[in-house]
C-alpha positions in Angstrom: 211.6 233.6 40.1 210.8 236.4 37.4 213.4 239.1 36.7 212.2 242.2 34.9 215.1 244.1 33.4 213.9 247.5 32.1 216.8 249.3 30.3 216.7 253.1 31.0 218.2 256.7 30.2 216.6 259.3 31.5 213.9 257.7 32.6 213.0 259.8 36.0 209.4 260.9 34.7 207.9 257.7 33.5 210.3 255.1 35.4 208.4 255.2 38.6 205.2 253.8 37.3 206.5 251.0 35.5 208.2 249.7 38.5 205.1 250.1 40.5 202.7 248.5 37.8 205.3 245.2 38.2 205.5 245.4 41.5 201.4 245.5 42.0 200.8 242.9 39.5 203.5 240.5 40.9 201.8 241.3 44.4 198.2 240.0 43.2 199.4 236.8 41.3 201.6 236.0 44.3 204.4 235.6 42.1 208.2 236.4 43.6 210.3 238.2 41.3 213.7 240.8 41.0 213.4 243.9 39.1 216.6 244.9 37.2 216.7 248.5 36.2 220.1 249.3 33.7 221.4 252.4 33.9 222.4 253.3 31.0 224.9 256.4 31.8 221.7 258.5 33.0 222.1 261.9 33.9 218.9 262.3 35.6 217.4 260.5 38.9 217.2 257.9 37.2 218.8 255.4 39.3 217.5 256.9 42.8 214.5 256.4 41.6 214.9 253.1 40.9 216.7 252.4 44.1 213.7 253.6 46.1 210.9 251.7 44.2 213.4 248.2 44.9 214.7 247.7 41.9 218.7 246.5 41.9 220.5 249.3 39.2 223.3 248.1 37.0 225.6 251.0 36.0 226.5 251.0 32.3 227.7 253.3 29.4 226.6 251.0 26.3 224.4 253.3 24.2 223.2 250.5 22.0 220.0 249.1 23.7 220.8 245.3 22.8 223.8 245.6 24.9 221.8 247.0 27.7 219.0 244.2 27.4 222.0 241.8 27.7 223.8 243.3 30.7 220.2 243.1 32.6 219.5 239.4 31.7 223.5 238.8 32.7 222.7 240.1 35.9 219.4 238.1 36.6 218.6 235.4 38.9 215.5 234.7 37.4 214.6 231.3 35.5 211.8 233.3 33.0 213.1 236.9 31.9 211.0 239.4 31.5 212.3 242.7 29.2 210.4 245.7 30.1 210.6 249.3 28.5 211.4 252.2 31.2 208.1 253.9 29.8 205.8 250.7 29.7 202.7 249.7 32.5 201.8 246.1 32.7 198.8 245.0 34.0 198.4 241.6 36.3 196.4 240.1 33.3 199.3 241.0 31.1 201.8 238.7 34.2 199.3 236.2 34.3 199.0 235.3 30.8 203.0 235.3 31.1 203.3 233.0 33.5 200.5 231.1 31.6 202.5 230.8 28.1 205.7 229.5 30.1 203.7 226.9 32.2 202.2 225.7 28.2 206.0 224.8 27.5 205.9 228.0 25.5 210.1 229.2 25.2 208.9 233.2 24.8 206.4 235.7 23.7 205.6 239.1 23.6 202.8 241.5 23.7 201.4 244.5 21.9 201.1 248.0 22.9 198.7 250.9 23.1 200.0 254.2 23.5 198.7 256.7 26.7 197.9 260.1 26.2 197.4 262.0 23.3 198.7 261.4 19.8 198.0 262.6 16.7 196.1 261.3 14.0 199.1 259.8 12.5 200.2 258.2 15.2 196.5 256.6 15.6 197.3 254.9 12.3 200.2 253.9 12.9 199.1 252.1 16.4 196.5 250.7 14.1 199.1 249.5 11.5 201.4 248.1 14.4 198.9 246.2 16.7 197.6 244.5 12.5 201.8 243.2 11.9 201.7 242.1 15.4 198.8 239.9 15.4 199.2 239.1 11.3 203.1 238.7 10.8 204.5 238.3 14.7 206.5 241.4 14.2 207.5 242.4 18.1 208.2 245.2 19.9 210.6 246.0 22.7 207.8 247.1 25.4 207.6 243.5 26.1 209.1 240.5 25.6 209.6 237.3 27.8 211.5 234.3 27.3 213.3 231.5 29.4 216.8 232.4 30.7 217.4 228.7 29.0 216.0 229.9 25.5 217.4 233.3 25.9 220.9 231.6 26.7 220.8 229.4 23.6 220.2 232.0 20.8 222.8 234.0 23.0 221.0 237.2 23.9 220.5 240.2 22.1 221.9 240.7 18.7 224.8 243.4 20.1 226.1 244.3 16.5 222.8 246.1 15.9 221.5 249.9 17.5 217.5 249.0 17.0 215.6 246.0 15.6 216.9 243.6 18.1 213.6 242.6 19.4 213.2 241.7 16.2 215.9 239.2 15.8 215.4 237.8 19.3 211.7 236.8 18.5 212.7 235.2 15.1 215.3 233.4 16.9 213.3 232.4 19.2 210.2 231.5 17.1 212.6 229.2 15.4 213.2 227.0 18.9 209.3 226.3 19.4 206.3 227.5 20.5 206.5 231.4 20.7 203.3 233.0 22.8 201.6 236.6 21.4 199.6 237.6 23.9 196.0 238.8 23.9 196.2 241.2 26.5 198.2 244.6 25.4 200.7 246.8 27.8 200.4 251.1 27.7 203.4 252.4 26.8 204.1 256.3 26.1 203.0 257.7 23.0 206.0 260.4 23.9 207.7 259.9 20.5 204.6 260.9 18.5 204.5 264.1 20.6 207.5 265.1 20.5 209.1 264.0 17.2 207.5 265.0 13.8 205.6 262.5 11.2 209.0 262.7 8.8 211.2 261.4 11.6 208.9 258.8 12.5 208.5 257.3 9.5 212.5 257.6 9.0 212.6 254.9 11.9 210.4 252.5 10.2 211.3 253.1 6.3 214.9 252.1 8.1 213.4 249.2 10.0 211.4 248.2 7.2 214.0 248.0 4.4 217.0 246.6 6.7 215.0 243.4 7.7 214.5 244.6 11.5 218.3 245.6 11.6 219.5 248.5 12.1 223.4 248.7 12.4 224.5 252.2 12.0 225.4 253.7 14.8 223.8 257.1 14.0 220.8 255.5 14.6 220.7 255.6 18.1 219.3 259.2 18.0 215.5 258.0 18.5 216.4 255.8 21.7 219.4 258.2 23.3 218.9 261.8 21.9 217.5 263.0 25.4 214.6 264.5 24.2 211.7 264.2 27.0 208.4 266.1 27.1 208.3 269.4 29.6 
């Protein structure tokens, strides 16, 4: 079984159609899975939202995403993990080529993203820029990323002591254990944060991403993940 675990605050607009874009793609490939939505102290709909679309909510008040990736996977049943952003669409090809990478022995992967909607030129370059590392230096994002529950057990999770880079640090970790899978196929994501913050804040994130090796430890830091900012 496949357990998506899609870590979420304030996810009411956008959470809805990631669920259903699992649920449709695990429909066509046959494929039986549990989807794993945690809450992390929402003040929204989030969680009915969730509840409706079939997805089992875990209740937690972490504020530092690793821990929520790692309360999800705790919680799973699943032999294959699947980690999901609450503002990310898969497609079947996208499950398929999963499911494909695991069957080849592979321990994890990850695939790239597009962003929906409009951005600005900026954010046009840095897609660009992004999808180039990705395919040229295996640098991962945290819209997707799959790995065994055995792998994911033997590098022990998510790095908890950092606020943002740990999809970083669990694909080097598990790059290190063997055959780690980039995918061809990319998944749409929102292109929210371009719209709503400015060029300077963006590129505060990665200038801090950039010179801390994928780490990023101080607390403060969380603003870009749990400021509550959401487009009207």
């Amino acid at each position: 079984m496949i357990s998506f675990i899609i870590p979420a605050y304030n996810e009411e607009r956008l959470l809805g159609r990631t669920l259903e874009s699992i649920h449709k793609a695990a429909k066509e490939i046959d494929v039986s899975c549990e989807l794993i939505v945690v809450d992390d102290n929402s003040s929204d709909n989030t969680g009915k939202i969730a509840n409706n679309l079939g997805a089992k909510v875990i209740k937690v008040n972490h504020r530092k995403i690793s821990a929520t990736r790692n309360a999800g996977a705790h919680a799973a049943n699943g032999s294959l993990l699947v980690f999901i952003d609450a503002d990310t669409v898969i497609s079947t090809e996208i499950l398929q080529s999963t499911m494909a990478a695991i069957n080849n022995k592979a321990f994890g992967g990850s695939a790239a993203f597009r962003f929906d909607g409009y951005i600005p030129i900026y954010g046009k370059i840095i897609q660009w820029l992004l999808y180039r590392l990705y395919r040229l230096g295996k640098i991962v994002g945290g819209s997707y990323l799959f790995c065994t529950r055995e792998a994911f057990e033997r590098v022990g999770g998510f790095d908890e002591t950092v606020y943002g880079g740990e999809e970083m640090i669990m694909s080097r970790s598990l790059r290190k254990m063997g055959k780690f899978i980039l995918l061809k196929q990319t998944v749409l994501t929102s292109g929210r944060r371009l719209r709503i913050y400015s060029f300077w804040e963006i590129m505060r994130i990665i200038a801090r991403l950039g010179t801390s090796g994928g780490r990023i430890e101080n607390r403060n830091a969380g603003w870009f993940w749990y400021d509550g900012k959401r487009e009207s």
